[in-house]
ZALUMDO-342212 format. One record per atom (N, C-alpha, C): z, x, y. Coordinates in steps of 0.2 Angstrom, whole numbers, plus 5000, padded with zeros to 4 digits. Layout:
% residues N
ZXY
...
This chain:
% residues 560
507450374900
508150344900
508350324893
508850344891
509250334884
509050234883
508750254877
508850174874
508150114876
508050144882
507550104886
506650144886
506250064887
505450124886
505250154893
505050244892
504850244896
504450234901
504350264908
504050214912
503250274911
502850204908
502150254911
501750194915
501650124911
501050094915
500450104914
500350104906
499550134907
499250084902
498550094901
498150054896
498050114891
497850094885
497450124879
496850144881
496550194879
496050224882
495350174878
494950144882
494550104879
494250124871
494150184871
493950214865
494450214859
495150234863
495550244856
495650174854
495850144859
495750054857
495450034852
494750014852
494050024847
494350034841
494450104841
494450154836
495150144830
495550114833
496250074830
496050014828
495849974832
495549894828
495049894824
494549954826
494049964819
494449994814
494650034813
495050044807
495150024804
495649964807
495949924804
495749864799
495149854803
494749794800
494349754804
494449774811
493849704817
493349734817
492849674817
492149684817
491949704825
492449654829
492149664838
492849694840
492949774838
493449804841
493549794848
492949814853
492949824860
493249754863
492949704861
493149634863
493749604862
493949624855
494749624855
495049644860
494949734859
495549754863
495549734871
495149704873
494749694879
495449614880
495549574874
495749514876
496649534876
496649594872
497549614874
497449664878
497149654884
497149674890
497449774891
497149794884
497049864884
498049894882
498549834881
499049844880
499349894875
499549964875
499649974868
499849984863
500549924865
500749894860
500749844858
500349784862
499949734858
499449764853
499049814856
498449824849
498849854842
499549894846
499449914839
499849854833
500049824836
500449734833
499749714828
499049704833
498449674830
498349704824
498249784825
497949824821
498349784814
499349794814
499549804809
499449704807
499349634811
499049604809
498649594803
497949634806
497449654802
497649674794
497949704795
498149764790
498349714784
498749654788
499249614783
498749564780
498149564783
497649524781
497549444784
497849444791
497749434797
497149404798
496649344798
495949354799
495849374808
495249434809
495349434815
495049374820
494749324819
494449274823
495349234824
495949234821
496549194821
496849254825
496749284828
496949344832
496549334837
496049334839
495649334844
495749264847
495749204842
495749144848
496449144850
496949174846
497649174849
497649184856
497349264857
497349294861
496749244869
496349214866
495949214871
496349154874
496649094870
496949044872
497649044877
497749114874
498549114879
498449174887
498949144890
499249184896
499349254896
499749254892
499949334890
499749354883
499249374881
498849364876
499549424870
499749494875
500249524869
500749474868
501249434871
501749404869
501449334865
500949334864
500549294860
500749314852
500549374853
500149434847
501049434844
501349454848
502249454845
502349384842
502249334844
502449274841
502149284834
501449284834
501049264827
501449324823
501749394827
501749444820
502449424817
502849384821
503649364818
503449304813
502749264814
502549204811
502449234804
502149284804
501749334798
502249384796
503049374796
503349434795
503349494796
503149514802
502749574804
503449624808
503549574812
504149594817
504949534814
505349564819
506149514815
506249484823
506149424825
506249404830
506749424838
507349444835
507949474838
508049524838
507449574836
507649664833
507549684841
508149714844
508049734849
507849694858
507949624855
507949584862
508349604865
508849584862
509549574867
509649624871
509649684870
509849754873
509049764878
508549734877
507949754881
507549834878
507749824871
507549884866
506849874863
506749824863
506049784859
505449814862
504849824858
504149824862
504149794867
503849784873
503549754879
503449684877
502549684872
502649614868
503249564865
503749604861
503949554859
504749534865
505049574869
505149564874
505049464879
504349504881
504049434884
503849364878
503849374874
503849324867
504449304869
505049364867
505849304864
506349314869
506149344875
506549354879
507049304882
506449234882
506749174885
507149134881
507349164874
507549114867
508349104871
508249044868
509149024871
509849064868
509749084863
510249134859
510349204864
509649194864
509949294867
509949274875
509749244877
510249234885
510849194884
511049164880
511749164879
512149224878
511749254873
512149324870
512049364876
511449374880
511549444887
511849404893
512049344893
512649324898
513249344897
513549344889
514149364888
514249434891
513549484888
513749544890
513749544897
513449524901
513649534909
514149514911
514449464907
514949424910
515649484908
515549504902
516149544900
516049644906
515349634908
515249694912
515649704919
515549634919
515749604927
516249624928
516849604923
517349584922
517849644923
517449694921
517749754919
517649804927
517149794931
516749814938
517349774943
517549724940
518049694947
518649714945
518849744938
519549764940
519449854941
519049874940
518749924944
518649994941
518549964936
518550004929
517750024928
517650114929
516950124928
516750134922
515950114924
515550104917
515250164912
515150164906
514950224904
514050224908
513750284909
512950274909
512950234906
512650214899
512050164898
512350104898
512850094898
513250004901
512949984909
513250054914
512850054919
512050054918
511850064916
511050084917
510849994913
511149994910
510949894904
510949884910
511549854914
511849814918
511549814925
511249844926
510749864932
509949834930
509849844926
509149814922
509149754922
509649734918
509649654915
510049614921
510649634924
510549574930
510349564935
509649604937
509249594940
508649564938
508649554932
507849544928
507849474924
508549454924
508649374921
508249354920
508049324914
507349254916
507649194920
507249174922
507349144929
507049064927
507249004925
506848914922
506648904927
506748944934
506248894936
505548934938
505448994935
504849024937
504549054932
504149024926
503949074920
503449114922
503049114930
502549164931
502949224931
503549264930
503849314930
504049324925
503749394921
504149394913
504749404915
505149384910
505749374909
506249424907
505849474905
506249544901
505949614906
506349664908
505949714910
505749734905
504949764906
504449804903
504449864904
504149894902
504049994905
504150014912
503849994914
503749984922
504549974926
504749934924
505349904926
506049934925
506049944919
506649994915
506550074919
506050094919
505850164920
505850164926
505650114933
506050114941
506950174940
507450154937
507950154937
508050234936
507650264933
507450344934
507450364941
506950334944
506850354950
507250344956
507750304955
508150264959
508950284959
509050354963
509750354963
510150324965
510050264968
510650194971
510250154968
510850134963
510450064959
510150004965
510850024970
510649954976
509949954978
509549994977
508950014981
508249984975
508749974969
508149954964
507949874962
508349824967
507949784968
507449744968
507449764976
506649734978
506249794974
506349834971
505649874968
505649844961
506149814957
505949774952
505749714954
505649674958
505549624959
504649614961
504549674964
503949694966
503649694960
503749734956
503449744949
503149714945
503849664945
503749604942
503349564943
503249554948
502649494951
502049524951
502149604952
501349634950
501249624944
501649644940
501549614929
501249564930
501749514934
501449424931
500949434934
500549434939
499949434943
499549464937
499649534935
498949554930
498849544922
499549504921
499349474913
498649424912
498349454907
497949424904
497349414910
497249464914
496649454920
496049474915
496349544912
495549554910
495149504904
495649494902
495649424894
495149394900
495449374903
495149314907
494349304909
494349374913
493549374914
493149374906
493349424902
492749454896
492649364893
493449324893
493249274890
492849224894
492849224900
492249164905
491649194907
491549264906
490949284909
490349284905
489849254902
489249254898
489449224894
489749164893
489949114888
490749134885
491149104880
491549104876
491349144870
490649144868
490849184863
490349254863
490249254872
489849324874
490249384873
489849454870
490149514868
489949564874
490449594877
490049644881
489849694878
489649754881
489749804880
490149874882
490249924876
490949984880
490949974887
490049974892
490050004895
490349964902
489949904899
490349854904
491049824905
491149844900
492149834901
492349884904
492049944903
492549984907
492349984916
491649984918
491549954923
492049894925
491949824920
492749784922
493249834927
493649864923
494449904921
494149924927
493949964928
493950014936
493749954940
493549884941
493549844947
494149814947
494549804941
495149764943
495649814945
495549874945
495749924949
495849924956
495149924957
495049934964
495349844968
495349804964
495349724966
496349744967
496549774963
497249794962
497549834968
497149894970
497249934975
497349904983
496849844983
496649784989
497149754990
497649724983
498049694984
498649714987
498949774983
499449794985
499249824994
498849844998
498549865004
498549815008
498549745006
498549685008
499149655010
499849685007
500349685005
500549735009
500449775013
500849815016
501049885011
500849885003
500949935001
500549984997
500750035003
500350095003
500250124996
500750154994
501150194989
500550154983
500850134982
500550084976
499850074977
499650064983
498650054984
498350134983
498950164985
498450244983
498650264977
499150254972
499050264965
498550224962
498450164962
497850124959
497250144962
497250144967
496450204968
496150244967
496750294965
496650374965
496250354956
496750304952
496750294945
495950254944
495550224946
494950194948
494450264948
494550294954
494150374955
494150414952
494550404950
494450474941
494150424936
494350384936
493850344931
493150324933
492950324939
492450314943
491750364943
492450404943
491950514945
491550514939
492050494932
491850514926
491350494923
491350454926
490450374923
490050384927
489950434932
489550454937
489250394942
489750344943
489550274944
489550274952
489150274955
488950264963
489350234964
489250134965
489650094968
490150094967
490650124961
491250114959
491550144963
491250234965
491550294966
491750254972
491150244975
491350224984
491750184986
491650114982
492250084981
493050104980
492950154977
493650204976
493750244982
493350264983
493650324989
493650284996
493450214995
493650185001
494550165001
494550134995
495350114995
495650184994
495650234994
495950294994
496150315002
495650295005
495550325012
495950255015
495850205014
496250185017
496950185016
497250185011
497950205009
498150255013
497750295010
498050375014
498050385020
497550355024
497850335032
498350305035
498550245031
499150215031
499750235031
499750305025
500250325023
500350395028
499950385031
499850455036
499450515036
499250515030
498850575030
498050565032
498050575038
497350545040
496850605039
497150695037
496650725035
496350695030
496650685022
496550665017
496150615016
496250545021
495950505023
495150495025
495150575032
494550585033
494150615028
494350655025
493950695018
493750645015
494050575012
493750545008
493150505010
493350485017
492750465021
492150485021
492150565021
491650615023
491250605016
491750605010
491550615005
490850555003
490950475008
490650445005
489950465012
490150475018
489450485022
489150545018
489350575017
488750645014
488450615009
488550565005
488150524999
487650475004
487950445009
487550385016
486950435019
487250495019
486750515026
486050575022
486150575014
485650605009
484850565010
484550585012
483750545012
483650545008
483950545000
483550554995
483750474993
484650484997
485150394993
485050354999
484350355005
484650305010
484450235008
484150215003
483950145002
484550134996
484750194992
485250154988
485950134992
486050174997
486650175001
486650125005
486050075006
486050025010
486149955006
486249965000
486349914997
486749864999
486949794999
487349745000
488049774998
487949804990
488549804989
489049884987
488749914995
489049964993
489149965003
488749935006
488549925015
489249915016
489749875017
490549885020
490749945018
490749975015
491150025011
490950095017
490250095016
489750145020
489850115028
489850065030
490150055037
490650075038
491250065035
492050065034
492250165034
491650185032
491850275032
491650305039
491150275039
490950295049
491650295054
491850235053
492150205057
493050255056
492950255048
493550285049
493750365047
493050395051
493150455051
493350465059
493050435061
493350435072
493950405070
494250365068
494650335067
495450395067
495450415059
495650485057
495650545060
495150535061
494750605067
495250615073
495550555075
495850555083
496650565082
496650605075
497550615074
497450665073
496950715073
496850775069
496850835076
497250865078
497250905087
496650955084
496550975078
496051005077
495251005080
495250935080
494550895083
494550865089
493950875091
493950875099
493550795101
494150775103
493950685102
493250685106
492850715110
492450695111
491850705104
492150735101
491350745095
491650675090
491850635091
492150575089
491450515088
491750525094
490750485097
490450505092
490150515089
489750555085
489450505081
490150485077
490350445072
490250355071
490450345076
490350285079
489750285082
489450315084
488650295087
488150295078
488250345076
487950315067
488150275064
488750255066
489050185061
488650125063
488650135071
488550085074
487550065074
487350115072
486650115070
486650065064
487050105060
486950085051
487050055051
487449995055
487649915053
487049885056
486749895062
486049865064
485649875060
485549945058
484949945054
484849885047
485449885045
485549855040
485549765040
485449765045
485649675047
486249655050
486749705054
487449665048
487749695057
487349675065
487749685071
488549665072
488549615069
489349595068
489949635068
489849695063
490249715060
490549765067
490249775073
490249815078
490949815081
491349755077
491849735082
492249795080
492549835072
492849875071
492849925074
492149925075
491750015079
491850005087
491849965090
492149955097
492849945098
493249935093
493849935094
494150035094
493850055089
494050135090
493750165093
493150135096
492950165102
493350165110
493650115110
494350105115
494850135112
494850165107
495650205107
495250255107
494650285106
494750365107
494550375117
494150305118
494150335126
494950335130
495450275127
496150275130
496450335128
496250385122
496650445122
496250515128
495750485130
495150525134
495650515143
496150465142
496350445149
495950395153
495250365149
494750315152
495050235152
495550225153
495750175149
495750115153
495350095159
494950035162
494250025157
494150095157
493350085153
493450045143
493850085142
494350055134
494549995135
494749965138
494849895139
494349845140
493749885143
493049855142
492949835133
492949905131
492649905125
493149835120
493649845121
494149825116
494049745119
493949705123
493749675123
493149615122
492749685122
491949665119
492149655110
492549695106
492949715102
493149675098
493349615104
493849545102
493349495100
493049475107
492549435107
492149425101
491949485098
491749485093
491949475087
492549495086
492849475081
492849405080
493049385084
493149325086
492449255085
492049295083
491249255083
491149255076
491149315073
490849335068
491549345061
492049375064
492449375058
492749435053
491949485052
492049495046
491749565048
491649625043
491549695045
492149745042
491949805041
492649835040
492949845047
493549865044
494149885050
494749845051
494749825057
495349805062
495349725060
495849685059
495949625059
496049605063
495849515064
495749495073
496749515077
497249495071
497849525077
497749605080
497549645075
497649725077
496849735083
496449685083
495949695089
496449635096
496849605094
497449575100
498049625103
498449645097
498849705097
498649775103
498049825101
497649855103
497549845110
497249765112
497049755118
497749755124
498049725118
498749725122
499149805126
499149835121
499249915122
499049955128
498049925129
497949965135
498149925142
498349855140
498549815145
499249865147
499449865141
500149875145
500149955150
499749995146
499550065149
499650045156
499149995158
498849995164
499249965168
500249945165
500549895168
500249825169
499949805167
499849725166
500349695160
500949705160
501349675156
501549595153
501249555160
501049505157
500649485154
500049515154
499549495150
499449525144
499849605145
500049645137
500449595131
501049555134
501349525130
500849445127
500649405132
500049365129
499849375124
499349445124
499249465117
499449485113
500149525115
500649555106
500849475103
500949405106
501049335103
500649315100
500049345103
499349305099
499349335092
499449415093
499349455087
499949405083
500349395085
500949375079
501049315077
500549265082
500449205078
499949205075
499349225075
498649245070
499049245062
498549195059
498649135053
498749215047
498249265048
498049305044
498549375045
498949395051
499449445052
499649475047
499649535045
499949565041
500749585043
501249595038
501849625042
501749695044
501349725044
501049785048
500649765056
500249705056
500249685062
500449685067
501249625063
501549585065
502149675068
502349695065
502849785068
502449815073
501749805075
501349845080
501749785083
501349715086
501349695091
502449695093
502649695088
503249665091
503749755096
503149805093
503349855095
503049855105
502649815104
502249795113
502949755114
502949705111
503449645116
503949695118
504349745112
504949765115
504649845121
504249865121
503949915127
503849875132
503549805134
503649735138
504349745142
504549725137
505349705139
505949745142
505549795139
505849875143
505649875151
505049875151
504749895157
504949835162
505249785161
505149735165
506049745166
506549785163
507149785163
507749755159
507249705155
507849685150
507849715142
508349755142
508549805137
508949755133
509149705134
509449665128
508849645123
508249615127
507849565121
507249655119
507249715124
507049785120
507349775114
507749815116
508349815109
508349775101
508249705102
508349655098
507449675093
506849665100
506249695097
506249755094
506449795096
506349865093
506849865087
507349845085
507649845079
507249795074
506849745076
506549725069
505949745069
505649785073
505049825072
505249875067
505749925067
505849935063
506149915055
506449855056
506649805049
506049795046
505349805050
504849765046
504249835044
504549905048
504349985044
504549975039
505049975037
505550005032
505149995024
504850025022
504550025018
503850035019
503550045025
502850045024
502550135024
502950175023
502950235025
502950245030
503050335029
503450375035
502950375044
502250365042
501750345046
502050295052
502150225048
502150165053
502950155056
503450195051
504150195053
504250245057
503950305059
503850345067
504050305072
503250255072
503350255080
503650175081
504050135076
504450095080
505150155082
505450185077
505850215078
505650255085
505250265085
505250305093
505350235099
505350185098
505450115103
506150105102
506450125097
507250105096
507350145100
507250205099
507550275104
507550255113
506950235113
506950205118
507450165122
507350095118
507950045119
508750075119
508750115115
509450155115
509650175124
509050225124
509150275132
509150215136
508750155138
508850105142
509550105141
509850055136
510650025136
511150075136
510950135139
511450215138
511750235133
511450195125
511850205120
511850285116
511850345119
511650395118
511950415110
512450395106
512450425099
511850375095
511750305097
511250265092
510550315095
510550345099
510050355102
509650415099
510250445099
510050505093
510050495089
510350455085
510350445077
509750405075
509250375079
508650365080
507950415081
508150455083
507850495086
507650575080
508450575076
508550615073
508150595068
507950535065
507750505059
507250485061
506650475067
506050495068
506050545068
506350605070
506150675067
506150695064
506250675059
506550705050
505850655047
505550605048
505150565045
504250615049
504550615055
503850645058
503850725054
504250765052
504150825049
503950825042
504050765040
503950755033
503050725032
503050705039
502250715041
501650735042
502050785043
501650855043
500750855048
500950795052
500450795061
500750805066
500350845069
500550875075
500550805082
500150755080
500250705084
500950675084
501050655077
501650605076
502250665077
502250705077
502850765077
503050775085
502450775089
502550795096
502850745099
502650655098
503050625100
503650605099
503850645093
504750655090
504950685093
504750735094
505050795099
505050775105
504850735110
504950725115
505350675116
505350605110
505850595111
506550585110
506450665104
507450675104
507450725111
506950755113
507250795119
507550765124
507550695126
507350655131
508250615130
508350615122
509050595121
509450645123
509250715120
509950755124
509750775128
509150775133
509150785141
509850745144
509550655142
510050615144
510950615142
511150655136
511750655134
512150725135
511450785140
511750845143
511750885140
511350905133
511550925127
510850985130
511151045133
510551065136
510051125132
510551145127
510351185121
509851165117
510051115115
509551085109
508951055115
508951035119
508351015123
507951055126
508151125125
507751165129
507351205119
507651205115
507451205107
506851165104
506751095107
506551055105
505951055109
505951065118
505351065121
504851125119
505451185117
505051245115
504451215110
504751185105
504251155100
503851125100
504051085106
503351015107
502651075110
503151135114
502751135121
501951165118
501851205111
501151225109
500851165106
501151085102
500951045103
500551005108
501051015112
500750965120
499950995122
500151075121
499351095123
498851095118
499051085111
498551055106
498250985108
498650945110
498550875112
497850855119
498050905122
497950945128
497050955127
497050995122
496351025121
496051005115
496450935112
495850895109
495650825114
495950835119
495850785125
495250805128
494950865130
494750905134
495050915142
495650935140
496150965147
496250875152
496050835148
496050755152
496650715151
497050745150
497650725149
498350765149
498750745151
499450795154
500050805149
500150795142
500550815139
500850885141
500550945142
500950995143
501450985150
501050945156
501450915162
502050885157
502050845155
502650815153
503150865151
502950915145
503550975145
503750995149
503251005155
503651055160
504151005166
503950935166
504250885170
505050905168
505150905160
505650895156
506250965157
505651035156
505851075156
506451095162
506051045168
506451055176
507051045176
507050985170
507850965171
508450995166
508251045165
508551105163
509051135167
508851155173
509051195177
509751165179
């Protein structure tokens, strides 16, 4: 974007880092750049410090003592003539550092108020903007510094500015500023932080071990955004961990990497991608040459967590014949007792209830998912399923089995549980509204199934499927046959973008099912056509235990 810094998001390469502070003059280049947080236009501010004759211990305690150790580095260079305090504030033109330095000065929010105020002015009598007025005015009156919250820097940075590329409806930009924002302020000055507390104040690490750091605060970063319901974001931070991971030839890192990779990607839909990564950590597990290294403490979740989410993944793939699933889960389920760690079982029992419920066994799966809970419930801890999504689940095979009351029970408990995710919280309310349906009230369907989907929206095209497929629902309940399609139409658009045969066949069925209902007999006999080699893929990774192709033909009759 004209005027503004591109978006990249990146640190200095530890090495080139070094190799500019040494230059310049520091005796502990790596721990320097280690305390501007690999920033690279903090280092090059120190570098040019240095150069002024800067001592670097008055640089390094700068840094170690503050928050955001580059807005630091900008202050001292305007103290030292280095930088001109207002060069490029006001317009949001400045370095990143001095940005977050002077951002907050009372002049230049005086002066970029005027500018809004004279933008505004011009937008209500309805006079359009040139591009970069438009493009200022989208940036900066969403990014105001805010008195009453300094944890959020106060100027868009690279990150920030550079969204509005991406973003052909400014309106869309932002919650994803917003978002960004609070990731920036959350990761200033993290890594300063550890190098300075770990092994005294005035401990040196080495290359090897800061970059070790860098790639955990990666993986810590990946967790959080995944924590957050944001996929997108957890699988660019992990993918960026694994290439640095691969490169160091570092075991624990790597694992640690392709475990947040695989979950991401399962989230985000891609459960092939997902299984691959999983595989890629059992084939290192299941090596007799790595079994003692693979049982270590701090690689053991990771390696239980792949077992479990290869059956997991495994059971979206029509390729794979859910009974060779088991497979997966009986190994996992060793490795967690071998290791000590029985608890962790509750994960493994909970996907061993959805692959028997896709088996058609779903008395026996409600065994399992209950033992599932229980144990969650005891112990707590293990990779997988969190106590709502082991309440959610049980819920589901309740309702299968028509126990509606006792299905809703648990989608409440799912949504009152302290730790729910907003991802949780979109499965279970997706029960309440299938509840509500079944029991005949299509007003409180309706109501559920629209915030099931309010609380998709964003989590990718995965999880926005299948409330979408409940709205559709609730449509055909209350006869609303064009919302019903316009729902339907937009789960099919989101399921082709998906590229699984699982999530694609349930779209197909249920826009069929809309224009079965609205007489639209053309496109519905089009659409079964599609599902119908589906349904028998579905079919034959059941082992012939389940009647999807019956459903196409049920549908087919009403053709006639």
């Amino acid at each position: 974007m004209a005027g503004f810094w591109p978006l990249h998001d990146r640190t200095m390469p530890l090495a080139t880092a070094r190799q500019t502070l040494a230059g310049a003059g520091a005796a502990a280049p790596g721990r320097l750049a280690a305390l501007l947080d690999l920033e690279p236009e903090a280092i090059a501010l120190a570098a040019a410090l240095l150069r002024r004759g800067v001592e670097e211990a008055t640089i390094e305690a700068s840094a170690r003592a503050a928050r955001d150790a580059g807005a630091t580095i900008a202050r001292l260079g305007v103290e030292r003539g280095l930088l001109a305090p207002a060069a490029g504030v006001e317009e949001s033109r400045a370095p990143p550092p001095l940005l977050r330095a002077f951002g907050a000065d009372a002049e230049v929010r005086r002066s970029r108020g005027e500018q809004l105020s004279k933008l505004r002015v011009l937008l209500l009598k309805g006079d359009v903007l040139a591009p970069d007025e438009a493009r200022w005015f989208a940036v900066v009156s969403r990014t105001r510094p805010s008195l009453a919250d300094a944890q959020v820097p106060p100027f868009p940075d690279r990150a920030l500015t550079g969204l509005l590329e991406a973003e052909a409806n400014v309106g869309e930009v932002r919650p994803s500023l917003e978002l960004q924002a609070a990731k920036r302020a959350s990761r200033l000055g993290v890594k300063a932080r550890i190098l300075a507390s770990e092994g005294g104040r005035g401990a040196v690490a080495d290359d090897d071990e800061m970059e070790r750091r860098a790639i955990r605060l990666l993986i810590e970063e990946a967790s959080a955004c995944y924590r957050e319901d944001r996929y997108d974001g957890a699988l660019a931070v992990a993918r960026r961990a694994l290439d640095a991971a691969e490169g160091r030839r570092d075991l624990e890192l790597e694992i640690k990497s392709r475990t947040a990779c695989a979950r991401a990607l399962y989230m985000l839909g891609d459960k092939k991608a997902a299984l691959k990564e999983s595989a890629s950590i059992l084939a290192l597990a299941e090596d007799p040459g790595r079994r003692a290294e693979m049982e270590r403490a701090d690689v053991a979740w990771d390696v239980a967590n792949a077992y479990r989410m290869c059956a997991e993944a495994g059971r979206f793939l029509t390729a794979t014949p859910i009974a060779d699933l088991f497979a997966a889960l009986d190994a996992g389920e060793a490795y967690v007792r071998r290791i000590g760690r029985p608890g962790w079982r509750a994960g493994f029992l909970k996907v061993r209830s959805d692959l028997l419920a896709a088996l058609g066994r779903v008395e026996e799966a409600i065994g399992f998912a209950e033992e599932g809970l229980a144990l969650m419930q005891r112990d707590g801890s293990g990779p997988g399923p969190t106590l709502a999504c082991h309440r959610w689940s049980l819920g589901g095979l309740l309702r299968q089995q028509q126990r509606f009351e006792e299905a809703a029970v648990h989608y409440q408990a799912a949504l009152d549980a302290p730790a729910s995710s907003p991802y949780d919280r979109k499965v279970a309310i997706q029960g309440l509204a299938r509840c509500a349906l079944a029991r005949g009230d299509a007003a409180a369907g309706l109501r559920h199934a629209r915030e099931a989907v309010r609380l998709a929206e964003g989590m990718g095209d995965d999880n926005l499927a299948p409330a979408l497929e409940v709205l559709v629902d609730a449509h055909i309940a209350a006869e609303d046959w064009p919302s019903a399609r316009s729902a339907a139409d937009r789960m099919l658009e989101r399921a082709r973008r998906l590229r699984n045969e699982n999530r694609l066949y349930f779209a197909l069925r249920a826009a069929a099912d809309v224009v079965l209902g609205a007489g639209d007999t053309g496109r519905a006999r089009a659409l079964l056509d599609e599902a119908a080699p589906l349904a028998e893929a579905l079919d034959r990774q059941r082992g012939g235990t389940t009647g999807f192709r019956d459903e196409i033909e049920a549908r087919r009759k009403r053709l006639a």
